[in-house]
KEKE-3310 file (N, C-alpha, C; in steps of 0.2 Angstrom, whole numbers, plus 5000, padded with zeros to 4 digits):
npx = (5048:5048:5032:5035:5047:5044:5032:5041:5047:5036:5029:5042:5054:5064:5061:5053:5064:5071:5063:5061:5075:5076:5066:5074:5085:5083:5075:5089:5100:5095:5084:5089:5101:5098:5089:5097:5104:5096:5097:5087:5078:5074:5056:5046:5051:5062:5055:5043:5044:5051:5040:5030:5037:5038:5024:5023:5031:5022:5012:5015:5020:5007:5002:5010:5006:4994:4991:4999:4989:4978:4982:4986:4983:4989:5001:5004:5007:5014:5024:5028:5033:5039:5028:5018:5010:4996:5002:5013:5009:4994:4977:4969:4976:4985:4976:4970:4982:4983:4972:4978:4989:4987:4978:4986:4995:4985:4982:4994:4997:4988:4991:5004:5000:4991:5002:5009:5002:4991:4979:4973:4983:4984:4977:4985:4990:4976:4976:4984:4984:4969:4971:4983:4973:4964:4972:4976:4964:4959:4963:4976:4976:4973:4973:4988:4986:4989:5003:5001:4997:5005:5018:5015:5010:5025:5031:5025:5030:5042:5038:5029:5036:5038:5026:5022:5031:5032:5020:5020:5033:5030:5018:5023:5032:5027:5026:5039:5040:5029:5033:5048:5043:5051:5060:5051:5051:5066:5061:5048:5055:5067:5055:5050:5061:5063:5051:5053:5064:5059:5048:5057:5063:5052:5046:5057:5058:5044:5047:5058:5049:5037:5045:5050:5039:5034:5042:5044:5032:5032:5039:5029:5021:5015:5008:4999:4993:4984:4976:4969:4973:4977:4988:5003:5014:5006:4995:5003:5013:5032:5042:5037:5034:5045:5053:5044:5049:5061:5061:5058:5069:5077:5070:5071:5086:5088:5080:5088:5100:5098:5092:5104:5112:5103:5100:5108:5122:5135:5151:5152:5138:5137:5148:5144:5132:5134:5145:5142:5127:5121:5129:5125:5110:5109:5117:5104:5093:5102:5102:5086:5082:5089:5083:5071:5065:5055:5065:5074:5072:5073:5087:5086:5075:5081:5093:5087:5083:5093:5100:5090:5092:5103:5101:5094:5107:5110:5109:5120:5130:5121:5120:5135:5135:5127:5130:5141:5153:5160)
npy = (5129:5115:5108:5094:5092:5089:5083:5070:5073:5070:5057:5051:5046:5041:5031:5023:5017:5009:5000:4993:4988:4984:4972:4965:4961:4950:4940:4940:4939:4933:4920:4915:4908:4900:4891:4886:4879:4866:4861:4869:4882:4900:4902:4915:4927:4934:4949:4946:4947:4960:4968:4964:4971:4984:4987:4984:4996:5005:5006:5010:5022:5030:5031:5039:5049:5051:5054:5064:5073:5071:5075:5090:5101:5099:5097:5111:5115:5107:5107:5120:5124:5114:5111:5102:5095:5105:5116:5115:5105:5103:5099:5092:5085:5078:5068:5062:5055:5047:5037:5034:5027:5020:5009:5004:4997:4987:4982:4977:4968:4960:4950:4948:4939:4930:4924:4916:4908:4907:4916:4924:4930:4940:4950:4954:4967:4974:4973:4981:4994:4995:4997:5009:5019:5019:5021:5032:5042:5040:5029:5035:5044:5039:5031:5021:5013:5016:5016:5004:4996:5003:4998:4985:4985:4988:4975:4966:4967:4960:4947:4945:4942:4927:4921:4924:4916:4903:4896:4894:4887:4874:4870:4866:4854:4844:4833:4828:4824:4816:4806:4802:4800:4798:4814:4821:4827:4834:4843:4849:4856:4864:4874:4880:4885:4893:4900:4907:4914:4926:4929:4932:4943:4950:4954:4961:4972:4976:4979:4989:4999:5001:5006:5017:5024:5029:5036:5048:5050:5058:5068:5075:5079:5091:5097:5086:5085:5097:5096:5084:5072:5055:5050:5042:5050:5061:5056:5048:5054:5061:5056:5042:5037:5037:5029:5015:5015:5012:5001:4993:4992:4986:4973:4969:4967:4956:4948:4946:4942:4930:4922:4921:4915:4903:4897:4899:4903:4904:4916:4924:4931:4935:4944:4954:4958:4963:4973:4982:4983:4983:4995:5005:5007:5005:5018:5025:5022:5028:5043:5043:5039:5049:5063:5075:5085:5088:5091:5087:5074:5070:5065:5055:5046:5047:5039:5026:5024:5021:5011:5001:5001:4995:4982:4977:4977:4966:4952:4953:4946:4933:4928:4926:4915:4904:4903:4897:4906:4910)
npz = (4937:4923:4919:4915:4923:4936:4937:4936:4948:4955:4954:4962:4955:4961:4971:4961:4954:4963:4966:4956:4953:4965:4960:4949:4955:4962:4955:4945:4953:4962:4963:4948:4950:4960:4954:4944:4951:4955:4941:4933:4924:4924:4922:4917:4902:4898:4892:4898:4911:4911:4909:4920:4930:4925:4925:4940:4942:4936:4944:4956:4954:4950:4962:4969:4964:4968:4980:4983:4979:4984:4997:4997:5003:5016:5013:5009:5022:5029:5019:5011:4999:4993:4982:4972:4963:4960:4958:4950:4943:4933:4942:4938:4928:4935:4940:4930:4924:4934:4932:4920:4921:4932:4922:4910:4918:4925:4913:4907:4916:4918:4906:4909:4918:4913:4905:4914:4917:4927:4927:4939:4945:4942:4951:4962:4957:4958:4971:4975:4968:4974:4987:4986:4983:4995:5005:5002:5003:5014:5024:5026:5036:5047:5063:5065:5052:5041:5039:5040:5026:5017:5020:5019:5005:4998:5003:4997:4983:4982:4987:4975:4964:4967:4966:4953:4946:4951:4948:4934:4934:4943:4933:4922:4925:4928:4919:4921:4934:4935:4930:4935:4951:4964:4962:4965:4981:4981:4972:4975:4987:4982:4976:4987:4994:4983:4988:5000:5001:4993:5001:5013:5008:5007:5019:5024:5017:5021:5035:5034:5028:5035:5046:5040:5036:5049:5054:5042:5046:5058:5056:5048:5056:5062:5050:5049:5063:5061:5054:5057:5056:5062:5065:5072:5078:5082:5090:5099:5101:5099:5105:5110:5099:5092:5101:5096:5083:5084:5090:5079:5071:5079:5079:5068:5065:5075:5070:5055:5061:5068:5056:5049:5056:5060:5046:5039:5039:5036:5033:5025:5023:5037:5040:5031:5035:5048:5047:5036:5036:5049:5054:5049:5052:5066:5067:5062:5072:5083:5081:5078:5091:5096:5093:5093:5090:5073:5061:5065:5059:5046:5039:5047:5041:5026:5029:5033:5018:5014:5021:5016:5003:5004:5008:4999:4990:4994:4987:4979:4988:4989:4977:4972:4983:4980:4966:4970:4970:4980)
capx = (5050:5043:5028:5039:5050:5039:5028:5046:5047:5031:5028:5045:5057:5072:5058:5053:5071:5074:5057:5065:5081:5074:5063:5078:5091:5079:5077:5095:5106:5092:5081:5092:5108:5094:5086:5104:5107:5093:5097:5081:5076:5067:5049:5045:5055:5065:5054:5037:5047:5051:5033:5029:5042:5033:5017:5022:5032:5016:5006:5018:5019:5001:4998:5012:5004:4986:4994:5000:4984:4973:4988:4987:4980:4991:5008:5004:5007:5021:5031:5024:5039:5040:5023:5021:5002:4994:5005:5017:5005:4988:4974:4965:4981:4989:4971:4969:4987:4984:4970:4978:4994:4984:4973:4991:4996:4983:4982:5002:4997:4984:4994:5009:4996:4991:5008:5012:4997:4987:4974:4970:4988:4984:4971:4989:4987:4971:4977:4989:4979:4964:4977:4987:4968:4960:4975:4976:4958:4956:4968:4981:4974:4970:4980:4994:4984:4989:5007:5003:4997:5013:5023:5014:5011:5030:5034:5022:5034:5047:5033:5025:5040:5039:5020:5021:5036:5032:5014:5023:5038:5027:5016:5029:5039:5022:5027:5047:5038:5024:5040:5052:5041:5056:5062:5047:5052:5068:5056:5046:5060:5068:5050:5049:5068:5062:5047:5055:5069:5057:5045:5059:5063:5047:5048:5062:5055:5038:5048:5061:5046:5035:5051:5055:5033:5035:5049:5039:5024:5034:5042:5025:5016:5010:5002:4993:4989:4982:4969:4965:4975:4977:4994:5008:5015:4999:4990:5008:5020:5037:5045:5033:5035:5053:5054:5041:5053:5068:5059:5057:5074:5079:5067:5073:5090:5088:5077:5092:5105:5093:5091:5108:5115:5100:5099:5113:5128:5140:5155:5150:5133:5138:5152:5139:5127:5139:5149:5138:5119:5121:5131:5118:5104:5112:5117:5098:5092:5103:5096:5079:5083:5090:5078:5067:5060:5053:5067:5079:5071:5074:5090:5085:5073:5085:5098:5083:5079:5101:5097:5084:5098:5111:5097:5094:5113:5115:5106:5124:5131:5116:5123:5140:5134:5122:5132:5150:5158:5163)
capy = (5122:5114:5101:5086:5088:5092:5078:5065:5073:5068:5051:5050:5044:5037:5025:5018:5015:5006:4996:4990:4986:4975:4964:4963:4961:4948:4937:4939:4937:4926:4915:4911:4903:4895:4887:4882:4872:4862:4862:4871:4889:4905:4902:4921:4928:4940:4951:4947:4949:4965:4970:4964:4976:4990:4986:4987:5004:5009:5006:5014:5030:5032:5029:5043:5054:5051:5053:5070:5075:5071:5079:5096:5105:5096:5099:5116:5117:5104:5108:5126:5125:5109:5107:5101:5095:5111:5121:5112:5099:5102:5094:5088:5081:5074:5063:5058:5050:5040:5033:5027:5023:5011:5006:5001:4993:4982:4977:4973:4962:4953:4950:4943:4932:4923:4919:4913:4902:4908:4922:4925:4933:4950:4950:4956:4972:4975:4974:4987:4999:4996:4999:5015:5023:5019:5025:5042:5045:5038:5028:5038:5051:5034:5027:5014:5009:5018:5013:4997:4997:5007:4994:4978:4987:4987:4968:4961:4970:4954:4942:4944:4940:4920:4920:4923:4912:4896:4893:4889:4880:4868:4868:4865:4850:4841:4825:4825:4822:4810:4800:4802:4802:4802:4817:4827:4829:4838:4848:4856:4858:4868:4880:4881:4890:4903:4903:4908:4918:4931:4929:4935:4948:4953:4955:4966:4977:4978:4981:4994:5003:5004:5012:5025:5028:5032:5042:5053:5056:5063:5076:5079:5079:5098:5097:5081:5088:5102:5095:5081:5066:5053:5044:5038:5055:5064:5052:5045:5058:5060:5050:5038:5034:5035:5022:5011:5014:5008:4993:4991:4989:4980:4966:4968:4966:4951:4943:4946:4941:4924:4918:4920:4909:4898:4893:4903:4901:4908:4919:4933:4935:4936:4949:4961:4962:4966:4978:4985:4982:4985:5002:5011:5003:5008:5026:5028:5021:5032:5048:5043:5043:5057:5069:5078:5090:5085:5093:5081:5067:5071:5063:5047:5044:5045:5034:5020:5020:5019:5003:4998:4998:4990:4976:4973:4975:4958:4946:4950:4940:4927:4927:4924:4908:4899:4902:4894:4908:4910)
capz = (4936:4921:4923:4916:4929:4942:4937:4939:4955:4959:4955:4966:4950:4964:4975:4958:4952:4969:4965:4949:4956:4969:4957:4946:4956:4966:4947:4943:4958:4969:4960:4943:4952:4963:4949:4941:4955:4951:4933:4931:4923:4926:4917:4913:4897:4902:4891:4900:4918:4912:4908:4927:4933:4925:4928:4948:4945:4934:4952:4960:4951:4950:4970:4973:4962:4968:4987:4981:4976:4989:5003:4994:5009:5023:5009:5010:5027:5030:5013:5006:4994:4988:4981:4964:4962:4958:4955:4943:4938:4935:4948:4932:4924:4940:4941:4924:4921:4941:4930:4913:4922:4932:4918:4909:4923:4924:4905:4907:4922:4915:4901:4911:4924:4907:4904:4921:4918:4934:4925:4944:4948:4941:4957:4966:4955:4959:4979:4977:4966:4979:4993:4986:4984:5000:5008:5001:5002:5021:5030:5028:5042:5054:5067:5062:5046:5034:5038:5039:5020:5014:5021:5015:4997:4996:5006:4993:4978:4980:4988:4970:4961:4968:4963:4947:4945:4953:4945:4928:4935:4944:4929:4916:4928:4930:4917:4922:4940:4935:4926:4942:4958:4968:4963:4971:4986:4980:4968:4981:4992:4979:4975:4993:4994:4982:4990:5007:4997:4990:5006:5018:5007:5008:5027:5026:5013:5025:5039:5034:5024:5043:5050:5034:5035:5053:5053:5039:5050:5063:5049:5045:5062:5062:5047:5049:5067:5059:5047:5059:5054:5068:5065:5080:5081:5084:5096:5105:5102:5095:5109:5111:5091:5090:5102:5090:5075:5085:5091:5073:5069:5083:5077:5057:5066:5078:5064:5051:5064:5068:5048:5047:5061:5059:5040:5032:5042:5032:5036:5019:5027:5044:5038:5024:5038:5053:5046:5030:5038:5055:5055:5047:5055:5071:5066:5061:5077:5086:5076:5079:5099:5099:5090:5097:5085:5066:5059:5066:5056:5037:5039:5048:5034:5019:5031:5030:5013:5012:5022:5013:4996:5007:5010:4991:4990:4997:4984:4977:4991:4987:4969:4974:4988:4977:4962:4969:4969:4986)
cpx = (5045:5039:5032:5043:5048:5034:5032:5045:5041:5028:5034:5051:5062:5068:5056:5059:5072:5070:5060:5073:5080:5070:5070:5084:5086:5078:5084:5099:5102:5089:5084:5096:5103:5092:5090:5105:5105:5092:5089:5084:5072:5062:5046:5050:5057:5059:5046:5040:5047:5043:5029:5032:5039:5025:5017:5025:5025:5011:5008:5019:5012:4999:5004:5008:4996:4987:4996:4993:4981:4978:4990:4988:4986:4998:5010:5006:5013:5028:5028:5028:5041:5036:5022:5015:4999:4997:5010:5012:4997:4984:4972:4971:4983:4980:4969:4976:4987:4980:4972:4986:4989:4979:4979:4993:4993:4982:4989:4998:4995:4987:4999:5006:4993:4997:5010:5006:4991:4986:4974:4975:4986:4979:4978:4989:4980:4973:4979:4986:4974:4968:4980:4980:4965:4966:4980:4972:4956:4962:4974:4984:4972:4974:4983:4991:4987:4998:5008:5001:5000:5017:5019:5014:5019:5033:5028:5025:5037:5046:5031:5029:5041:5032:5019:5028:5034:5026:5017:5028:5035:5024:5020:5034:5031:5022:5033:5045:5034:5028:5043:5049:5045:5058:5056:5048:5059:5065:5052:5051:5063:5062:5049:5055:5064:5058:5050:5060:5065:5052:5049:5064:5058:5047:5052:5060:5048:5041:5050:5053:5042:5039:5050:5045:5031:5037:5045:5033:5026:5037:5035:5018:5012:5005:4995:4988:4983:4973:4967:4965:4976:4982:5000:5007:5012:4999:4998:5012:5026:5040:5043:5036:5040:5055:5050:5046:5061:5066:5059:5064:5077:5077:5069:5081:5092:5087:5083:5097:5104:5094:5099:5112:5111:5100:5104:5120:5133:5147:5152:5145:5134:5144:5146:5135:5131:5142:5146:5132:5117:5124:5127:5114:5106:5114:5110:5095:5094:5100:5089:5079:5085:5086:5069:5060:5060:5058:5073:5078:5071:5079:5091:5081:5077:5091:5093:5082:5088:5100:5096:5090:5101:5107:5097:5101:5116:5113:5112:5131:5128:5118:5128:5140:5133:5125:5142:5155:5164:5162)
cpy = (5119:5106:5095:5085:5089:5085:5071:5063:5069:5062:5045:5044:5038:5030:5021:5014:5009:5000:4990:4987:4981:4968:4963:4960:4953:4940:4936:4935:4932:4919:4913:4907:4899:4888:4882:4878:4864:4859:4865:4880:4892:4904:4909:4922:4935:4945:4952:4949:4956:4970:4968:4969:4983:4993:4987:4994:5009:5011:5011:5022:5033:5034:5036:5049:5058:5054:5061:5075:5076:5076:5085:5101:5103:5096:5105:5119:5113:5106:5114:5124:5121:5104:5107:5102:5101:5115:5123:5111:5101:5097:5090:5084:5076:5065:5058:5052:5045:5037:5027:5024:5017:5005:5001:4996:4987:4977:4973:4968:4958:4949:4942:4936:4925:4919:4915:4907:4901:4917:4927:4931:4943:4954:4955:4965:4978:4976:4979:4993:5001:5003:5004:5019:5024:5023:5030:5045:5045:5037:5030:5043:5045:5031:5021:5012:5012:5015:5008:4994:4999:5002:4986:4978:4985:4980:4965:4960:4961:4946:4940:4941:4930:4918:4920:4920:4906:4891:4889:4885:4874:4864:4864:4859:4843:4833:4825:4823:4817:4804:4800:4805:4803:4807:4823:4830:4835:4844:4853:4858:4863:4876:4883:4887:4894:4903:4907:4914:4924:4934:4934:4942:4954:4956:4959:4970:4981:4980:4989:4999:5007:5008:5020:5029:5032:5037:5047:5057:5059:5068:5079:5080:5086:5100:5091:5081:5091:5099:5088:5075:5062:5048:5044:5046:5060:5061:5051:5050:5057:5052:5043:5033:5032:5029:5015:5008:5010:5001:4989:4987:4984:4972:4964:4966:4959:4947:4940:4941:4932:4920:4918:4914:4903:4895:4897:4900:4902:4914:4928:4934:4936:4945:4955:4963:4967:4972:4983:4986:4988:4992:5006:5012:5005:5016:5029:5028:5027:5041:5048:5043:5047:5063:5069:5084:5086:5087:5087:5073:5065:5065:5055:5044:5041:5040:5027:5020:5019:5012:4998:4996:4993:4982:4972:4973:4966:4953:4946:4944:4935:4924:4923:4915:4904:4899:4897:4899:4910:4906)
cpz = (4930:4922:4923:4919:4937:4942:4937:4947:4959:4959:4958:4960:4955:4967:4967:4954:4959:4969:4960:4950:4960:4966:4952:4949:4962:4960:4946:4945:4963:4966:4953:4945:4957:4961:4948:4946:4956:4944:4929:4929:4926:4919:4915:4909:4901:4898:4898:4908:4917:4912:4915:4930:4932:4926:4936:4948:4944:4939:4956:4960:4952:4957:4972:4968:4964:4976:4987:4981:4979:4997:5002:5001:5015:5020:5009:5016:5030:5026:5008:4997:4990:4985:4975:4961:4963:4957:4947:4937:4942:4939:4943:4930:4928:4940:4936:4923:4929:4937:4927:4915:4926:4928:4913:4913:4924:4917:4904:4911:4921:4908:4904:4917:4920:4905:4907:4920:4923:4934:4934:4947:4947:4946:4962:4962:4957:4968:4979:4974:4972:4986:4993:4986:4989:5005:5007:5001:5010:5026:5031:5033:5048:5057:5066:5054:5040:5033:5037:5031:5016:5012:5016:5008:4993:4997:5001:4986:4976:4981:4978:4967:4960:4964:4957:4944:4948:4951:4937:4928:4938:4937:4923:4917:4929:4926:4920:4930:4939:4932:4933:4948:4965:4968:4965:4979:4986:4978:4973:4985:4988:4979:4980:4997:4991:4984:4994:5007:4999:4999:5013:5015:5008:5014:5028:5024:5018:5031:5040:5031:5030:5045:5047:5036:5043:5055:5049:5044:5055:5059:5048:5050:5060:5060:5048:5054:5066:5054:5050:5058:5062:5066:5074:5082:5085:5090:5100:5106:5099:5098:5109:5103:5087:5093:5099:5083:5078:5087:5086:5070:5073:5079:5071:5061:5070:5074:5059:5054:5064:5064:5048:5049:5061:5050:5034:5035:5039:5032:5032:5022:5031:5042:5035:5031:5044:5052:5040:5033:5043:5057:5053:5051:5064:5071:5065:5066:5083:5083:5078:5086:5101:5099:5095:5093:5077:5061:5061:5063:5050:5038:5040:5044:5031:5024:5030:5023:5011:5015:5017:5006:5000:5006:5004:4989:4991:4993:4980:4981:4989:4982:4970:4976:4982:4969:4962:4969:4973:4989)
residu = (UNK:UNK:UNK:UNK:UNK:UNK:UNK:UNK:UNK:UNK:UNK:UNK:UNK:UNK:UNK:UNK:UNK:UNK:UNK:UNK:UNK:UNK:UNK:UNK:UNK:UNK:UNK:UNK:UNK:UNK:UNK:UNK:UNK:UNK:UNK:UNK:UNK:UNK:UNK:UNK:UNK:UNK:UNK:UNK:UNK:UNK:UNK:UNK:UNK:UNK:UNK:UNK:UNK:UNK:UNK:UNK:UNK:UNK:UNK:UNK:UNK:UNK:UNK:UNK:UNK:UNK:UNK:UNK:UNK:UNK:UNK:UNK:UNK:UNK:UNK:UNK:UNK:UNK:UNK:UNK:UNK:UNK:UNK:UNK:UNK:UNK:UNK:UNK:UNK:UNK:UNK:UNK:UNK:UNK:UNK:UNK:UNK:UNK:UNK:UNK:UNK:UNK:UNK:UNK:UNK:UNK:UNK:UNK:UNK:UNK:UNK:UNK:UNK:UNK:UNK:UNK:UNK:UNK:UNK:UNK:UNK:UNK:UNK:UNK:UNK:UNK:UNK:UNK:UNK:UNK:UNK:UNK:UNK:UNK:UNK:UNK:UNK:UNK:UNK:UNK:UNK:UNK:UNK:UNK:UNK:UNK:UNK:UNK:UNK:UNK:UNK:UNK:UNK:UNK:UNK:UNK:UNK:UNK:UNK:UNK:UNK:UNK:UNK:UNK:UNK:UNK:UNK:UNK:UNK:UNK:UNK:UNK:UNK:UNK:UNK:UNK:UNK:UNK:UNK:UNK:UNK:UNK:UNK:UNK:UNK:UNK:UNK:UNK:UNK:UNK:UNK:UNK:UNK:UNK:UNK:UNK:UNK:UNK:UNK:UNK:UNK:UNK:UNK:UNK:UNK:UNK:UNK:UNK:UNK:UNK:UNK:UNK:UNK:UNK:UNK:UNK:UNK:UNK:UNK:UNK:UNK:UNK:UNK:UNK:UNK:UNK:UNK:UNK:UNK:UNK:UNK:UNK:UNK:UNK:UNK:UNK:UNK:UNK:UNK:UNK:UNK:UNK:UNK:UNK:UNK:UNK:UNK:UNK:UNK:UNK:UNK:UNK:UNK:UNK:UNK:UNK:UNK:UNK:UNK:UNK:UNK:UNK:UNK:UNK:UNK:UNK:UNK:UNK:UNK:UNK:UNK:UNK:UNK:UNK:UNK:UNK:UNK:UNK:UNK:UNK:UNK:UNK:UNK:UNK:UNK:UNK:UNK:UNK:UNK:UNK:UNK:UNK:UNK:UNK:UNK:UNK:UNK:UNK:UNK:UNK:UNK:UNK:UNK:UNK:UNK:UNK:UNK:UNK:UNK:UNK:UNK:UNK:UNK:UNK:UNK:UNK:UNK:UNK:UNK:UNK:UNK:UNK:UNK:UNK:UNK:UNK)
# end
């Protein structure tokens, strides 16, 4: 194989497409027809949004390469044959480019958090850098923690999206509001919707992500056994953990089923989730109480992160609503 496509493979080219999908598709189809309904804009250019977007894939590349790196020994024993770092890709090389992709990274960030007007924002950078290195280096051998820094890494992806969008549109409304103090209460009621938007995409992202990193470490129980890792399936067991991952869904699906009937109300999302959401999510569900062996769990992964699309699938419904089209 040679290293360029060895070094794709390894910074996992499909999760940062699907990273990049969710913040666009999050901008496009959530937060612009939002806006419009306000007769308001999105306040990033589209250029400087896209320079956001890569500054988070840039994060995210680096954290699966540096995650690779340090899981040499415990890949060797889980995935002999489908090991890239060292073998493909120098140990040296794989180390230097986690650097200056994060050192990019952060120079875009800082970049876009001046434009946004709140320097401070590129501090979310800085979390997820910290966060993809501590838990490649440590907690990702500790009970529940390292999942639970997977998942928030990823439920902060479409959180960030509202932060660095709502500093400047406050900013930038602050005489049309000092002129019309009436219309403040619609104003925050509007910032507050993308707040809540992005927020409870968040929550899904964090949730499905728990499940899919679950799911993983019982696929890769023997080795982490082996070298001393202390995640569910070690300490609980398969069973014990598969019951945890279905719990999980249950909750994303009550929670989903809940927002819908409570503040959506609508027949298209009640439809997209029922019959698009929920089939999966039930198919994986069952797969994951069936299985018994690590070998049974490949499957139910990849049917979560099909979920996981199906989910960002739906801000094309959101388009739709808040655009008047249905």
């Amino acid at each position: 194989m040679h290293p360029s496509v060895a070094y794709l493979k390894a910074i996992r080219s499909p999760n940062l497409f699907i990273i990049a999908l969710l913040m666009y598709a999050m901008r496009w189809l959530v937060l612009k027809p939002l806006l419009a309904l306000h007769e308001l804009k999105l306040q990033l250019s589209e250029l400087d949004f896209s320079l956001l977007v890569l500054s988070v894939v840039l994060v995210a590349a680096a954290g699966n390469v540096i995650n690779d790196y340090f899981d040499l020994k415990i890949d060797r024993y889980n995935k002999p044959d489908k090991i890239l770092i060292g073998r493909y890709v120098k140990r040296r090389v794989a180390m230097v480019s986690h650097m200056v992709l994060n050192a990019l990274a952060m120079v875009i960030a800082i970049y876009v958090a001046y434009k946004s007007g709140v320097i401070e924002l590129a501090l979310i950078h800085v979390i997820w850098i910290a966060s993809l290195w501590f838990y490649s280096t440590d907690f990702k051998r500790k009970f529940f923690w390292g999942n639970v820094i997977i998942a928030f890494c990823t439920g902060l992806v479409p959180f960030s999206i509202a932060l660095f969008e709502i500093p400047p549109l406050v900013a930038n409304n602050q005489d049309f509001l000092a002129e019309y103090p009436q219309a403040y209460p619609f104003f925050k009621q509007m910032v507050m919707s993308v707040f809540y938007w992005c927020l409870g995409f968040g929550i899904f992202a964090f949730l499905m992500t728990m499940a899919r990193e679950m799911t993983k470490d019982i696929i890769d129980k023997d080795g982490d056994e082996a070298y001393g890792c202390r995640t569910l399936p070690v300490v609980l067991g398969i069973k014990k953990t598969s019951l945890i991952i279905n719990g999980i869904y249950v909750g994303i699906l009550v929670g989903i089923f809940t927002i819908q009937q409570i503040f959506l109300d609508d027949k298209y999302s009640l439809a997209f989730f029922a019959f698009v959401f929920t089939p999966i999510t039930l198919w994986t569900m069952y797969l994951v109480q069936k299985g018994t062996h690590k070998s049974q769990f490949a499957f139910p992964s990849l049917l979560n992160k099909l979920a996981s699309v199906v989910g960002i699938l739906y801000t094309g419904i959101v388009y739709l609503m808040l655009s008047g089209k249905i």
